[in-house]
N, C-alpha and C positions, 0 to 999 in steps of 0.2 A: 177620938177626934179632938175632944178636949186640950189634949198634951200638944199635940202639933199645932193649936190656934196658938196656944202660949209660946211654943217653941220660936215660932215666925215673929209672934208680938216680939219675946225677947231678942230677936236677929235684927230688927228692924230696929229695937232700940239701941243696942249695942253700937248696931254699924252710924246709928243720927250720932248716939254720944264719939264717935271716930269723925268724925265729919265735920261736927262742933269744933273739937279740940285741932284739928288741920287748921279751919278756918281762925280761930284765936290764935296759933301759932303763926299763919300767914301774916294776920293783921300786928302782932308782933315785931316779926320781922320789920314791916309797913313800918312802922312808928318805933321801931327801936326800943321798944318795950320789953325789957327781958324779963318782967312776972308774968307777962301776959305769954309771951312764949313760953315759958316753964308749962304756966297751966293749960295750956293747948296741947304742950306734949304730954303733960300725964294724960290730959281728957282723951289724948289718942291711944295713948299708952290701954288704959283702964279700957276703954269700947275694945279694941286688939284684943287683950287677955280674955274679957269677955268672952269675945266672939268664938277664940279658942278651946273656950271651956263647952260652948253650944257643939262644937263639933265632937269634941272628946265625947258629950252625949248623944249626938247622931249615933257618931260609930259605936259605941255600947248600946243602943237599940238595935241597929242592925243586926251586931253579933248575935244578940237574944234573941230575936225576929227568924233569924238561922237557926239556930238551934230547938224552937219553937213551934218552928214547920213542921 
């Protein structure tokens, strides 16, 4: 049960740091800030990859969870 509190902890924070980085981008755009858009899009950039990598270990629990039965 351990794995799955952390797994949620880290989706939750993955998807805030994706959300951060919209919003800096947004406000960007706002003010014609083009470092402040840069770093909104990495911050969206890096929460995305992230969150990518959370499902690449869903689906490898799963398959083991299958095969385990």
């Amino acid at each position: 049960m351990k794995g799955t509190t952390m797994g949620t902890n880290d989706k939750i924070a993955n998807k805030a740091e994706e959300l951060k980085g919209t919003a800096k981008e947004n406000l960007g755009d706002l003010t014609n800030d083009e470092e402040l858009r840069a770093e909104g899009r990495a911050d969206r950039m890096e929460g995305g990859v992230k969150q990518a990598g959370e499902k690449v270990k869903d689906a490898g629990k799963k398959i083991k969870d299958a095969f385990t039965d």
